[in-house]
PyMOL Python script that loads the backbone (N, CA, C, O; Angstrom):
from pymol import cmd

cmd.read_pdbstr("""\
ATOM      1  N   UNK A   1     138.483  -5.609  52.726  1.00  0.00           N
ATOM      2  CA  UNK A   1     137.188  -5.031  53.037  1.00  0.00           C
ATOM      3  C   UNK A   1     136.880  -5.262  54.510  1.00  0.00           C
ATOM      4  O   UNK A   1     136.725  -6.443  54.820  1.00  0.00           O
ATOM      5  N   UNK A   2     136.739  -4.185  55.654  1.00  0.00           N
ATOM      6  CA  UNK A   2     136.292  -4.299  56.844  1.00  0.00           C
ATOM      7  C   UNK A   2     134.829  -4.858  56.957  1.00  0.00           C
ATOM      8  O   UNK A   2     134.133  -4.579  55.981  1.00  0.00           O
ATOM      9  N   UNK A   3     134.292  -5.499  57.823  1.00  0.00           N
ATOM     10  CA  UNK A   3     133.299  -5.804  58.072  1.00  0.00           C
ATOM     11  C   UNK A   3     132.955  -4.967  58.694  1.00  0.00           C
ATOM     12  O   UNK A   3     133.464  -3.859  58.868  1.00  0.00           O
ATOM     13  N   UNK A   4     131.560  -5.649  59.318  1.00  0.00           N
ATOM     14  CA  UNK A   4     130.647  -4.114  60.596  1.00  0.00           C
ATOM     15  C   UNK A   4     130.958  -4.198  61.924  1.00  0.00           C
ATOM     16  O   UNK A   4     130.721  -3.394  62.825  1.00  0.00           O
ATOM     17  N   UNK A   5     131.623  -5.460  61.959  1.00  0.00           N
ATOM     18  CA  UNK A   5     132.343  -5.744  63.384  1.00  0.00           C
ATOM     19  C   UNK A   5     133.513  -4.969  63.661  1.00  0.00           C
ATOM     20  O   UNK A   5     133.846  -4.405  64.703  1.00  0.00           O
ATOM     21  N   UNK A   6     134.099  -5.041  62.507  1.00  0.00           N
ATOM     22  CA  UNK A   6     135.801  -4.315  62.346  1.00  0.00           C
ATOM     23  C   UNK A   6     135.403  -2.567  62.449  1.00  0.00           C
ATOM     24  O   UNK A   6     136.096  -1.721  63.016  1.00  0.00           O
ATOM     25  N   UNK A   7     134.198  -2.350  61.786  1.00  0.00           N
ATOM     26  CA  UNK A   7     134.211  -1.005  61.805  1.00  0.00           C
ATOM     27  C   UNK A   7     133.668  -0.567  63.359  1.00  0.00           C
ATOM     28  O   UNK A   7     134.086   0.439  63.931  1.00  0.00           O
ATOM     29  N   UNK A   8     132.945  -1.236  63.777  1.00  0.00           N
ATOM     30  CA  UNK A   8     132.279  -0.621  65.401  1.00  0.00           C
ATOM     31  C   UNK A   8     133.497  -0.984  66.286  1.00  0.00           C
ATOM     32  O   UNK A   8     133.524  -0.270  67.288  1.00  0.00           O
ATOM     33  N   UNK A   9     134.453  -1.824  66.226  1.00  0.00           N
ATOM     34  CA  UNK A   9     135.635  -1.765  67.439  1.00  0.00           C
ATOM     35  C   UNK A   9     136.638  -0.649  66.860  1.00  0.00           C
ATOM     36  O   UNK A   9     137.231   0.056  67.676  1.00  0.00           O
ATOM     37  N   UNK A  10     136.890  -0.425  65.220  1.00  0.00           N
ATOM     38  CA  UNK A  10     137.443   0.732  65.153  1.00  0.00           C
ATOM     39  C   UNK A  10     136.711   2.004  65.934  1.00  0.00           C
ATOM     40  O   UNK A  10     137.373   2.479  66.856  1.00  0.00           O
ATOM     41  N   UNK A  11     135.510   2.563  65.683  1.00  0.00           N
ATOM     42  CA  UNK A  11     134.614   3.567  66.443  1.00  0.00           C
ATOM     43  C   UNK A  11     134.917   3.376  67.146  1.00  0.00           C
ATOM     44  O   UNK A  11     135.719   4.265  67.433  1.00  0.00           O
ATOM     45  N   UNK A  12     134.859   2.267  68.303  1.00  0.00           N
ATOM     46  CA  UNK A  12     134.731   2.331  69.582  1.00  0.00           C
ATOM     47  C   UNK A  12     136.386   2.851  70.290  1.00  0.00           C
ATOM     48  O   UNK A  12     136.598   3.708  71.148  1.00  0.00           O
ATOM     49  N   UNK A  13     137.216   2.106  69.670  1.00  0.00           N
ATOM     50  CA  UNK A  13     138.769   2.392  70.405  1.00  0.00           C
ATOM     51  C   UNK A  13     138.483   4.532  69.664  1.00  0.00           C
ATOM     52  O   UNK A  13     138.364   5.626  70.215  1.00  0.00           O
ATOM     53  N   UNK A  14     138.496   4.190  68.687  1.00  0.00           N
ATOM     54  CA  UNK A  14     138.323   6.140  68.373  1.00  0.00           C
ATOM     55  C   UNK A  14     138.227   6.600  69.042  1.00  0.00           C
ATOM     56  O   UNK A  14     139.062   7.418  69.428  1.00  0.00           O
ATOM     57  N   UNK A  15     136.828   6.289  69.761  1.00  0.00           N
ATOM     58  CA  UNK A  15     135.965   7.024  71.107  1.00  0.00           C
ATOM     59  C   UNK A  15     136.367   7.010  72.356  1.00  0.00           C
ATOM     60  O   UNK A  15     136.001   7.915  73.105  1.00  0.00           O
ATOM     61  N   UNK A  16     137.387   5.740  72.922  1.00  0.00           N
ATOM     62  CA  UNK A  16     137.831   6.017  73.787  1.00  0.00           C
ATOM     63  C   UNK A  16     139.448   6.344  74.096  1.00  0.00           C
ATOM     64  O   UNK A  16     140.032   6.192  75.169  1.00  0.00           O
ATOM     65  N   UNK A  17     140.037   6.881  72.722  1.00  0.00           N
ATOM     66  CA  UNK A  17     141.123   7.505  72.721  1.00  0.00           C
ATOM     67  C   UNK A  17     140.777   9.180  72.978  1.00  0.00           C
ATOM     68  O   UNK A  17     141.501   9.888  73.678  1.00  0.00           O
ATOM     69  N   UNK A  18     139.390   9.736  72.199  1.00  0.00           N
ATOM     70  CA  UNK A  18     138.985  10.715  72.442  1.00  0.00           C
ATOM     71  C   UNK A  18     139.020  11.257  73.674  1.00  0.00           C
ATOM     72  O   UNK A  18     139.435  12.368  74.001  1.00  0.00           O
ATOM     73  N   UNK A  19     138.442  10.187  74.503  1.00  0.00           N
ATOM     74  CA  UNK A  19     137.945  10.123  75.644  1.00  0.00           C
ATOM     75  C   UNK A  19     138.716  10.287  76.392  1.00  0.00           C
ATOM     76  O   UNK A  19     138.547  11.329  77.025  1.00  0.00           O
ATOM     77  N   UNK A  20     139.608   9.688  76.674  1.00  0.00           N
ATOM     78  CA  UNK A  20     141.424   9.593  77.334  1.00  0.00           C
ATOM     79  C   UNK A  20     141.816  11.146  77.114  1.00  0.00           C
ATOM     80  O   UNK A  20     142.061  11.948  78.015  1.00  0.00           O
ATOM     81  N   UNK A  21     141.823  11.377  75.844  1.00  0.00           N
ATOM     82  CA  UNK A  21     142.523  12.524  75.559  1.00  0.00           C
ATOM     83  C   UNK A  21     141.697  14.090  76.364  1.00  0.00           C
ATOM     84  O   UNK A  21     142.210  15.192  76.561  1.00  0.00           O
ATOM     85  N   UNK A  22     140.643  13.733  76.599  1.00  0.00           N
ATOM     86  CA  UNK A  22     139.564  14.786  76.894  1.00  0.00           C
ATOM     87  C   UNK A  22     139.961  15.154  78.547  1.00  0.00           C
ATOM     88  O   UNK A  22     139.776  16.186  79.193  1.00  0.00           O
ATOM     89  N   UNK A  23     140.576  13.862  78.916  1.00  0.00           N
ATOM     90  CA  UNK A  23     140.391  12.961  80.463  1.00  0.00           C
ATOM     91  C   UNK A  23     141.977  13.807  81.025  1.00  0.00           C
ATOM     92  O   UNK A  23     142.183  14.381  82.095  1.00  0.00           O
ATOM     93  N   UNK A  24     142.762  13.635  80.036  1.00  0.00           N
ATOM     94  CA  UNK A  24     143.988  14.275  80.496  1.00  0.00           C
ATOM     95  C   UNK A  24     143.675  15.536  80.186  1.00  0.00           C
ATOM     96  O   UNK A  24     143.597  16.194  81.223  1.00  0.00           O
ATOM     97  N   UNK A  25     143.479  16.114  79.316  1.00  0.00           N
ATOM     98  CA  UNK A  25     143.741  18.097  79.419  1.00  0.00           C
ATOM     99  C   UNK A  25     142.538  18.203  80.514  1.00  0.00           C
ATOM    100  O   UNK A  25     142.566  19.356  80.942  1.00  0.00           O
ATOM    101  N   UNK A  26     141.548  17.501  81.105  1.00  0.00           N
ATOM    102  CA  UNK A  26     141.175  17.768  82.028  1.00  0.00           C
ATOM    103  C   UNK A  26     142.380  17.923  83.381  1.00  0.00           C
ATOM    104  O   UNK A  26     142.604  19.027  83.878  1.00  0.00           O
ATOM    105  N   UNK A  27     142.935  16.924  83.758  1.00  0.00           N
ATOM    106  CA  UNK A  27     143.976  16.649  84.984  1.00  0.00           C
ATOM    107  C   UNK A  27     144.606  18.132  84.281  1.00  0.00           C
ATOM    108  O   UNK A  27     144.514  19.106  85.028  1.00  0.00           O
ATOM    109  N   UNK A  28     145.092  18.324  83.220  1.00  0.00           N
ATOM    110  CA  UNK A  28     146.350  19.459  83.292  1.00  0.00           C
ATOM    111  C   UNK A  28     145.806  20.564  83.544  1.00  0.00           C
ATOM    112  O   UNK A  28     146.372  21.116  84.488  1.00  0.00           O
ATOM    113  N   UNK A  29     144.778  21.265  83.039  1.00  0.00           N
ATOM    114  CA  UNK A  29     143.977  22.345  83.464  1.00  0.00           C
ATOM    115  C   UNK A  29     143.501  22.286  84.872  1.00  0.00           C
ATOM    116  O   UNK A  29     143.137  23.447  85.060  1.00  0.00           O
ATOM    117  N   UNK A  30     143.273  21.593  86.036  1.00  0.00           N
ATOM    118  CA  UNK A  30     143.112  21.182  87.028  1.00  0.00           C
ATOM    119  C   UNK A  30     144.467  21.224  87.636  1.00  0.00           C
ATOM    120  O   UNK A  30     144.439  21.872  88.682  1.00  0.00           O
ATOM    121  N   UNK A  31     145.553  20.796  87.367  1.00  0.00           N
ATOM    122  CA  UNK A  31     146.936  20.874  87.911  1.00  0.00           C
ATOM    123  C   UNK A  31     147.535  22.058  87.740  1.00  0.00           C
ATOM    124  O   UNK A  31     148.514  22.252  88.461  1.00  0.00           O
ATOM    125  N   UNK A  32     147.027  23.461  86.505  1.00  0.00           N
ATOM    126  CA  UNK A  32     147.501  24.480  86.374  1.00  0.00           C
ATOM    127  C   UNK A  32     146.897  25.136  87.319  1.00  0.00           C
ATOM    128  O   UNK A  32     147.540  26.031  87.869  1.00  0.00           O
ATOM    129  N   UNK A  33     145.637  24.892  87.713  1.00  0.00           N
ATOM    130  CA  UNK A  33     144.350  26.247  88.787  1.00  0.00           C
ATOM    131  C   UNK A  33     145.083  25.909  90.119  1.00  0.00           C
ATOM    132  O   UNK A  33     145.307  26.713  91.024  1.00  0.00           O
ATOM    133  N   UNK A  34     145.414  24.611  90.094  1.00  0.00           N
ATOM    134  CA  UNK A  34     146.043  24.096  91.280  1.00  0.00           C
ATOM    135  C   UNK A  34     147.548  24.756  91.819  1.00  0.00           C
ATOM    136  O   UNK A  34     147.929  25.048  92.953  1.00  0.00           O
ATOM    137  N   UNK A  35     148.238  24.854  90.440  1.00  0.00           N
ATOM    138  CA  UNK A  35     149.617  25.469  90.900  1.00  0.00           C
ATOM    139  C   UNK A  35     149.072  27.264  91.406  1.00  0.00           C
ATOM    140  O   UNK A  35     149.638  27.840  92.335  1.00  0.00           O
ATOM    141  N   UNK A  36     148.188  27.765  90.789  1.00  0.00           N
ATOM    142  CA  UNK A  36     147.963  29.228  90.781  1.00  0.00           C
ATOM    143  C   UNK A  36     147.152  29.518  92.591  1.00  0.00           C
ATOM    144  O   UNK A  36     147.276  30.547  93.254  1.00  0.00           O
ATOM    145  N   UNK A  37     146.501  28.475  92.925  1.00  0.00           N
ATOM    146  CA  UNK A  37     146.068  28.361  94.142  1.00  0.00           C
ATOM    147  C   UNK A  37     147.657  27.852  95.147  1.00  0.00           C
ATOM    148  O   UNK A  37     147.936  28.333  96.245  1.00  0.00           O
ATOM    149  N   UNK A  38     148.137  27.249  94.723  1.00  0.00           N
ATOM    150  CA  UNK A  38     149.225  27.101  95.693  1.00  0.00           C
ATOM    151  C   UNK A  38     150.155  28.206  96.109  1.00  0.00           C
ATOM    152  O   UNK A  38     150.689  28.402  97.201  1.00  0.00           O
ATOM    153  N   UNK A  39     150.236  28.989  94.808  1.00  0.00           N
ATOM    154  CA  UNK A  39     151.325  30.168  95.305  1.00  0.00           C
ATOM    155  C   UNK A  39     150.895  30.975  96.058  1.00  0.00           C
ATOM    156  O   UNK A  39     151.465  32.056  96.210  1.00  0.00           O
ATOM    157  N   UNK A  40     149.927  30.688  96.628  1.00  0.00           N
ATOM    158  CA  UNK A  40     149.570  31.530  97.750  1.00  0.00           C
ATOM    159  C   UNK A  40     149.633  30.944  99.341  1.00  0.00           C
ATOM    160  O   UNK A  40     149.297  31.429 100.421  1.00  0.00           O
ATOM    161  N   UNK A  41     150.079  29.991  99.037  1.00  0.00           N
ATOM    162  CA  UNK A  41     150.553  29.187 100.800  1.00  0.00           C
ATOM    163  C   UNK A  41     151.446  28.234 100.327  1.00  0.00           C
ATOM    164  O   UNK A  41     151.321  27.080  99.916  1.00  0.00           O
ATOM    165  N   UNK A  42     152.874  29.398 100.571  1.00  0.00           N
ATOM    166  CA  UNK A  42     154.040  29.132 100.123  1.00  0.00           C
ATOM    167  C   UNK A  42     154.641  28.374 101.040  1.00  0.00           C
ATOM    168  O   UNK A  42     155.722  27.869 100.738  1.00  0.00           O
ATOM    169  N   UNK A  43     153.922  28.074 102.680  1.00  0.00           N
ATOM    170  CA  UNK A  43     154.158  26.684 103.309  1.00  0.00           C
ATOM    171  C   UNK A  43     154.123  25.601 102.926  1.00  0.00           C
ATOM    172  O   UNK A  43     154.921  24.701 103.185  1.00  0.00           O
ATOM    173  N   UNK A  44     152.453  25.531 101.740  1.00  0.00           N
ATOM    174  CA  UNK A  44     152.073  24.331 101.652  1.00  0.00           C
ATOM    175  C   UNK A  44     151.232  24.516 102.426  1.00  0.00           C
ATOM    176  O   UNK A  44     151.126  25.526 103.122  1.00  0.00           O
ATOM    177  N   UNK A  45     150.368  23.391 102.423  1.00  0.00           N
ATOM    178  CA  UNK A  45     148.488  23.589 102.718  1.00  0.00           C
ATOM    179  C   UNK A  45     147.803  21.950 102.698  1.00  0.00           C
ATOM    180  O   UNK A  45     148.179  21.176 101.818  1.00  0.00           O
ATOM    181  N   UNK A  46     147.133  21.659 103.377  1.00  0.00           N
ATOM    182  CA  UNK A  46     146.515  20.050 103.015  1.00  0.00           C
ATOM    183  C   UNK A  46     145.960  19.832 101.798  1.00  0.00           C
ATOM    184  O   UNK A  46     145.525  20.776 101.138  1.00  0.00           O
ATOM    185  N   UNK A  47     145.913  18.629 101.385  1.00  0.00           N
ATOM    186  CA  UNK A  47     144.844  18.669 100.176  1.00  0.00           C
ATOM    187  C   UNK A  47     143.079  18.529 100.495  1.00  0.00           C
ATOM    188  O   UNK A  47     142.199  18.346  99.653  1.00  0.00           O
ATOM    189  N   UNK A  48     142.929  18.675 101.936  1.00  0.00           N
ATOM    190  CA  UNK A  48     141.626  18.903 101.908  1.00  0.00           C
ATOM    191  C   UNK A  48     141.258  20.168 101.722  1.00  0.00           C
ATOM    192  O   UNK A  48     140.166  20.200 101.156  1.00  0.00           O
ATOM    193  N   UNK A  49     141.789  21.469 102.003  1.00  0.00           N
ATOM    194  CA  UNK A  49     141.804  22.650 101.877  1.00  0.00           C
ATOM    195  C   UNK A  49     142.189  23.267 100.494  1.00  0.00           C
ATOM    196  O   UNK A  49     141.737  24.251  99.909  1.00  0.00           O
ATOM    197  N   UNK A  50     142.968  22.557 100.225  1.00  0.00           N
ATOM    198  CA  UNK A  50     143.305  22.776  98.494  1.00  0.00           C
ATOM    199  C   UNK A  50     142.279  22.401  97.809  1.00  0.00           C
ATOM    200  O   UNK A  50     141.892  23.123  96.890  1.00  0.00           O
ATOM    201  N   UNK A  51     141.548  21.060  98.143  1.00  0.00           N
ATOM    202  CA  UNK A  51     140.533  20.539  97.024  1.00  0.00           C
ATOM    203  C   UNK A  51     139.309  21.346  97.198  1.00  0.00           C
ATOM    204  O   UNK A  51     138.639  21.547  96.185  1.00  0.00           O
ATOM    205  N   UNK A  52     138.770  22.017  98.725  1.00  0.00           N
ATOM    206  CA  UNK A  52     137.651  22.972  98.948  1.00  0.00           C
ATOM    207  C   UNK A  52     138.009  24.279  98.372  1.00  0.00           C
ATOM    208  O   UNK A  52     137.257  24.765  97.528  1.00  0.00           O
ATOM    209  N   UNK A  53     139.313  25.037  98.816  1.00  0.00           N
ATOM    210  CA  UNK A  53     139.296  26.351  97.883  1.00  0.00           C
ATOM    211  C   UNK A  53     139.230  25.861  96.140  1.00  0.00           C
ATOM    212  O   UNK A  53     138.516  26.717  95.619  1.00  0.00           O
ATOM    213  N   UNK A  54     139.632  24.951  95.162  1.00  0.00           N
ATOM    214  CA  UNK A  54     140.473  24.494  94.146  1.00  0.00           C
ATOM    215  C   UNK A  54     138.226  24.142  94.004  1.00  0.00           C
ATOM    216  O   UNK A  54     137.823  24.838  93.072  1.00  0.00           O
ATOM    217  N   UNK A  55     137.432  23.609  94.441  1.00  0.00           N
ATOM    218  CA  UNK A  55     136.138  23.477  94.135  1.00  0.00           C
ATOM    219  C   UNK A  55     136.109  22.282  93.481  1.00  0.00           C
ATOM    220  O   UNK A  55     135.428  22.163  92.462  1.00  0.00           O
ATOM    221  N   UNK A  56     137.151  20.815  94.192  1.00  0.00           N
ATOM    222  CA  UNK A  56     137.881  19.827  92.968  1.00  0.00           C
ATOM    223  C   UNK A  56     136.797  18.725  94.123  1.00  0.00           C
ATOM    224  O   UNK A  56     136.246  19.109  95.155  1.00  0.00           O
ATOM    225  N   UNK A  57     136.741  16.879  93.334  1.00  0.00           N
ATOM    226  CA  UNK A  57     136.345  15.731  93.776  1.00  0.00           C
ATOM    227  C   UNK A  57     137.906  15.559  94.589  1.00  0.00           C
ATOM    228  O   UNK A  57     138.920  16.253  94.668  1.00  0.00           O
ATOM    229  N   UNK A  58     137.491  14.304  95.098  1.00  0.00           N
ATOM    230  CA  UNK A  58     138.430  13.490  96.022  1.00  0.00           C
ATOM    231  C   UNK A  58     139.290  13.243  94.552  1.00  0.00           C
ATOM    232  O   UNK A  58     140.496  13.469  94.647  1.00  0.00           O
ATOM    233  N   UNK A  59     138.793  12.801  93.201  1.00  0.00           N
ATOM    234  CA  UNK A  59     139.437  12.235  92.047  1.00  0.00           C
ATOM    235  C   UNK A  59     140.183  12.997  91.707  1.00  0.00           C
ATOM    236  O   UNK A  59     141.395  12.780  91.700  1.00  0.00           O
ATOM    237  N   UNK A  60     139.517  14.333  91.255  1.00  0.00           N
ATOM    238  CA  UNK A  60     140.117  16.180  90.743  1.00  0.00           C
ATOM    239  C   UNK A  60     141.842  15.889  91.502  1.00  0.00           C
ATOM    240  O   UNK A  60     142.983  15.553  91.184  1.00  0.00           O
ATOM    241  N   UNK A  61     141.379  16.119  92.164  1.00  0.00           N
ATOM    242  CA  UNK A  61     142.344  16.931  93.541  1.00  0.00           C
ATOM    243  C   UNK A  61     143.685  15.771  93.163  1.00  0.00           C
ATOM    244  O   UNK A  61     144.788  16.086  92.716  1.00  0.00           O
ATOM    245  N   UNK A  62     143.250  14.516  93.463  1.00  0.00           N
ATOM    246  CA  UNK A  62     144.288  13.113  93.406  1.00  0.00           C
ATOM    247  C   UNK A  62     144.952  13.511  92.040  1.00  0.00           C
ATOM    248  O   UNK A  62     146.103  13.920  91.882  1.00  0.00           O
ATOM    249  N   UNK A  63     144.218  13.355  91.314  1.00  0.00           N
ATOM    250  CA  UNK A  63     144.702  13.173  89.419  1.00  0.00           C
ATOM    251  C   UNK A  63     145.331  14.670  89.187  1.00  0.00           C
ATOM    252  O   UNK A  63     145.862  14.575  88.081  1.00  0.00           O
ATOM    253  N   UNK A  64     145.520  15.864  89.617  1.00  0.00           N
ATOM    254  CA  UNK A  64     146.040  16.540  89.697  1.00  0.00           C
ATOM    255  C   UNK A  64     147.138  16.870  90.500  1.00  0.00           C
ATOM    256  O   UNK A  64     148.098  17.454  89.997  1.00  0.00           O
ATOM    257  N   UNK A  65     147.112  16.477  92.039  1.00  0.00           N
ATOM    258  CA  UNK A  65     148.426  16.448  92.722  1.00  0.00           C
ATOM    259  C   UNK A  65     149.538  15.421  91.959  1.00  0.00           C
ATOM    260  O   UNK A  65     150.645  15.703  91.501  1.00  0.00           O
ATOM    261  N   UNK A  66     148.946  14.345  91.991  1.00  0.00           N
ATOM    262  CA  UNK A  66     149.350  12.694  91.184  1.00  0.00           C
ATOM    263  C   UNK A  66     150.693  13.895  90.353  1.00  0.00           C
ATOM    264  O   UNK A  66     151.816  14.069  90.827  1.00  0.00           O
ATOM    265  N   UNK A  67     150.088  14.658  88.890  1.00  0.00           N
ATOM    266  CA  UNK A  67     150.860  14.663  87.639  1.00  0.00           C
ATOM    267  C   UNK A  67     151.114  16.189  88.680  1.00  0.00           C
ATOM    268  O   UNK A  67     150.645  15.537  89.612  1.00  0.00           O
ATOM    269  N   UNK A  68     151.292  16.989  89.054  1.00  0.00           N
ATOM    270  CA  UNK A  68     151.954  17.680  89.781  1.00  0.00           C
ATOM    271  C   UNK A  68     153.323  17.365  90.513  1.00  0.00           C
ATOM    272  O   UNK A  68     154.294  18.118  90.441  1.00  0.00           O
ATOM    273  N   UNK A  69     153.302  16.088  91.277  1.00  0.00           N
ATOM    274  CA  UNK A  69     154.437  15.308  91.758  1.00  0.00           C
ATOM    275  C   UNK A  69     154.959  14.654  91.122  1.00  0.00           C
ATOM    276  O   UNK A  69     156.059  14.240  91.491  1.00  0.00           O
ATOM    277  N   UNK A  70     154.532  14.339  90.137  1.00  0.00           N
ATOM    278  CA  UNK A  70     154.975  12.933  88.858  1.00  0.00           C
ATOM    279  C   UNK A  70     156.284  14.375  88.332  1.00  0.00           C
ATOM    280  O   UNK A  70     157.508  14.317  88.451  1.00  0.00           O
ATOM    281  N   UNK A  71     155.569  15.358  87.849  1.00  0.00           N
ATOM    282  CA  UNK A  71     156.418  16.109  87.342  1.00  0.00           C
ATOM    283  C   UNK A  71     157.166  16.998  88.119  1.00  0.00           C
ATOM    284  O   UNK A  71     157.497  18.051  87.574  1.00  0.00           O
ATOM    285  N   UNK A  72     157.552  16.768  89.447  1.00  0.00           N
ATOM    286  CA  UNK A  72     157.869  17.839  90.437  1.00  0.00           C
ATOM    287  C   UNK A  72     157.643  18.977  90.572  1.00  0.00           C
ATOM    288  O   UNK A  72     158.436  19.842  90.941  1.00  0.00           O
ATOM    289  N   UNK A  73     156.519  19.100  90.284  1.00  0.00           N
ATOM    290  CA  UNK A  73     155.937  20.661  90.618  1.00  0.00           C
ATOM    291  C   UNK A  73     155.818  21.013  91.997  1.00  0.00           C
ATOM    292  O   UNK A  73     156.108  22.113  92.467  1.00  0.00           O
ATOM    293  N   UNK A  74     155.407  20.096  92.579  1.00  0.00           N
ATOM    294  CA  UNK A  74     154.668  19.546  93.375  1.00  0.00           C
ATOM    295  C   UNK A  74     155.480  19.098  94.987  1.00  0.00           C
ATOM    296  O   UNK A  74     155.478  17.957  94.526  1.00  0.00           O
ATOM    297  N   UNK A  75     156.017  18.970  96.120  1.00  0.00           N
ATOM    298  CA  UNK A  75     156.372  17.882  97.155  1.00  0.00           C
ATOM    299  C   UNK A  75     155.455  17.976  98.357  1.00  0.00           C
ATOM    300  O   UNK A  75     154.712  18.909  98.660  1.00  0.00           O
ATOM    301  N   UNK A  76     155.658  16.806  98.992  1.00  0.00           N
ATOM    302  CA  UNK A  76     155.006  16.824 100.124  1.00  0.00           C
ATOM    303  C   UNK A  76     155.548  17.108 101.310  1.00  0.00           C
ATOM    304  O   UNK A  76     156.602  16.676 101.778  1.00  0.00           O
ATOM    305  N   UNK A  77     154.565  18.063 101.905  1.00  0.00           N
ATOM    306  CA  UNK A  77     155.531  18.842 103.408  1.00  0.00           C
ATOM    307  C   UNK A  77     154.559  18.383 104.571  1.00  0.00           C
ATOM    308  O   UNK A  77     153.431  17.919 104.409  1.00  0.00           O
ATOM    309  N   UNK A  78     155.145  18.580 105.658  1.00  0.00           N
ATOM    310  CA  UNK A  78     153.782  18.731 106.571  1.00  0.00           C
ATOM    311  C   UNK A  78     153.750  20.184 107.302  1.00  0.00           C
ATOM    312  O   UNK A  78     154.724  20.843 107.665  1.00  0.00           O
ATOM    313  N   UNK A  79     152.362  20.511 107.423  1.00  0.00           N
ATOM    314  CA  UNK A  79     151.778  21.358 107.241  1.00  0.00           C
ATOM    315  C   UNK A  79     151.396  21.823 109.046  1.00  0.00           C
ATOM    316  O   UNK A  79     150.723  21.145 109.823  1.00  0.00           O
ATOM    317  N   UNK A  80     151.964  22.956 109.293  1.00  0.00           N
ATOM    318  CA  UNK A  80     151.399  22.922 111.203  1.00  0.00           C
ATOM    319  C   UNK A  80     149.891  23.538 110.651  1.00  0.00           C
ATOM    320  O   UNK A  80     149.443  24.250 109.753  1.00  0.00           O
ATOM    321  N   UNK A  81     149.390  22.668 111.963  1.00  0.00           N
ATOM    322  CA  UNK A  81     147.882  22.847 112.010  1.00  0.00           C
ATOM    323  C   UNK A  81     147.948  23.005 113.837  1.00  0.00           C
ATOM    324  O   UNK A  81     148.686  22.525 114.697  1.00  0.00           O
ATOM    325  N   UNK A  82     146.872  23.851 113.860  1.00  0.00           N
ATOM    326  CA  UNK A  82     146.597  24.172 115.575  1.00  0.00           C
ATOM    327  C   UNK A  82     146.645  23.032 116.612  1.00  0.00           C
ATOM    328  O   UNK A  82     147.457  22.883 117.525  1.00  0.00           O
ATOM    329  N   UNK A  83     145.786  22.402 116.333  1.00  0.00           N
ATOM    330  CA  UNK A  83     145.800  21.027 116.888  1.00  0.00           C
ATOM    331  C   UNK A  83     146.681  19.890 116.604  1.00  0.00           C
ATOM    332  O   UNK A  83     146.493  18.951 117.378  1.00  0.00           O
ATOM    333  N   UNK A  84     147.492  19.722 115.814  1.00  0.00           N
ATOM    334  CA  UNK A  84     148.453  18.852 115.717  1.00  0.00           C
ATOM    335  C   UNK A  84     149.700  19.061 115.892  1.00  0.00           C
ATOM    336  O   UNK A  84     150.392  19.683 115.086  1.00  0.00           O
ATOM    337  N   UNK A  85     150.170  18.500 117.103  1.00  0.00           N
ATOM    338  CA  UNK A  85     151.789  18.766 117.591  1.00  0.00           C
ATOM    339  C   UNK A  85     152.854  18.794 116.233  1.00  0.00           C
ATOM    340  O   UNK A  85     153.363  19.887 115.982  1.00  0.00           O
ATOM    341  N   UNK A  86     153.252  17.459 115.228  1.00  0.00           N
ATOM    342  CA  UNK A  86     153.753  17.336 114.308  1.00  0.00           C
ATOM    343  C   UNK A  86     153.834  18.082 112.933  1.00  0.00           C
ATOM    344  O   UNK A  86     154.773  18.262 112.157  1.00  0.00           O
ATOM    345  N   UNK A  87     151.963  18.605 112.896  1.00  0.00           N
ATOM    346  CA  UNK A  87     150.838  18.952 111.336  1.00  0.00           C
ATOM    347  C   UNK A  87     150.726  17.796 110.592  1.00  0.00           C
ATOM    348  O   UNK A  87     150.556  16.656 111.023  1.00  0.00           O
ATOM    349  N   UNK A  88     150.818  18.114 109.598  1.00  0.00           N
ATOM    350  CA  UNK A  88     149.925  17.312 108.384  1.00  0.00           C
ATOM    351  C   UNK A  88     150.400  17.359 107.528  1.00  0.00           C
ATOM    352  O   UNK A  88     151.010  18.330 107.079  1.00  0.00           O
ATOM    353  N   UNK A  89     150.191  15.842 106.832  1.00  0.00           N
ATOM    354  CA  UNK A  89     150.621  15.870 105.670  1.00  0.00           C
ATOM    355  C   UNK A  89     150.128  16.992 104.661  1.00  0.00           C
ATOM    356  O   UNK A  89     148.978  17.313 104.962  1.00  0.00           O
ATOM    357  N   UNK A  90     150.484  17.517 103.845  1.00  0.00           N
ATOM    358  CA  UNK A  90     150.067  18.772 103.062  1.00  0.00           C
ATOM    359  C   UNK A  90     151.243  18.791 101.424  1.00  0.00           C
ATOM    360  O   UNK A  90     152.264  18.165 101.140  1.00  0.00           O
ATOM    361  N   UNK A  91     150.597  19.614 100.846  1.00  0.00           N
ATOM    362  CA  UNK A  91     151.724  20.148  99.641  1.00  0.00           C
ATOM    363  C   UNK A  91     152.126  21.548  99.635  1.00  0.00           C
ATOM    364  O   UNK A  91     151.346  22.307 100.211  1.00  0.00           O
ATOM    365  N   UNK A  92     153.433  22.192  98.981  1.00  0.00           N
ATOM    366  CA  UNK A  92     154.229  23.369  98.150  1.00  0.00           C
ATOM    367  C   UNK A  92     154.348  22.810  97.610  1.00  0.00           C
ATOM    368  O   UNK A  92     154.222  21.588  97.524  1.00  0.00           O
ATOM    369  N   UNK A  93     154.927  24.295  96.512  1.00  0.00           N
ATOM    370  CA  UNK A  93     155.439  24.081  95.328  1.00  0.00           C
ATOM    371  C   UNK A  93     156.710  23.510  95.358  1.00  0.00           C
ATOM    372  O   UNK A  93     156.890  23.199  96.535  1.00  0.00           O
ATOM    373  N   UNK A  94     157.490  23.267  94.833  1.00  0.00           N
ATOM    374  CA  UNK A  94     158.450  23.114  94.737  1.00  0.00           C
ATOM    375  C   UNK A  94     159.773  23.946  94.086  1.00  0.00           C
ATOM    376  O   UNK A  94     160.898  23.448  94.131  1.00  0.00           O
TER     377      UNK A  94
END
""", "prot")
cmd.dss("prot")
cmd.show_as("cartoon", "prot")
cmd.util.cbc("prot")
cmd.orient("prot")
């Protein structure tokens, strides 16, 4: 027989497996808008410009490049920018 203790830490882990789970198809739906915005600067592009067109947080943008590169969708190039002799760090697809 569970007690009421046993039953509210069951609820509670429930809730934050839910939660997790809610947390990731967020990142993947965010990493798909992301790949569909990339094929269009087949250089590669910064992620500050990605996260302003993409309408993403500093978090969005991270937790989505993150499982983008985790899964090689994703590499990092640098990117010429006007003002920078070298460019910038930036992403393509891969």
């Amino acid at each position: 027989m569970q007690t009421a203790a046993d039953s509210k830490r069951e609820a509670a882990q429930r809730g934050e497996q839910a939660k997790a789970e809610r947390k990731q198809g967020k990142v993947k739906r965010d990493a798909e808008k992301l790949v569909e915005i990339m094929r269009q600067y087949p250089a590669g592009e910064t992620k500050n410009v990605l996260k302003t067109i993409a309408g993403f947080n500093g978090a969005r943008i991270d937790a989505a490049l993150h499982l983008l590169v985790e899964r090689g969708k994703v590499v990092e190039t640098m990117v010429k920018k006007s003002k920078k002799r070298n460019g910038v760090l930036g992403y393509r697809l891969a």
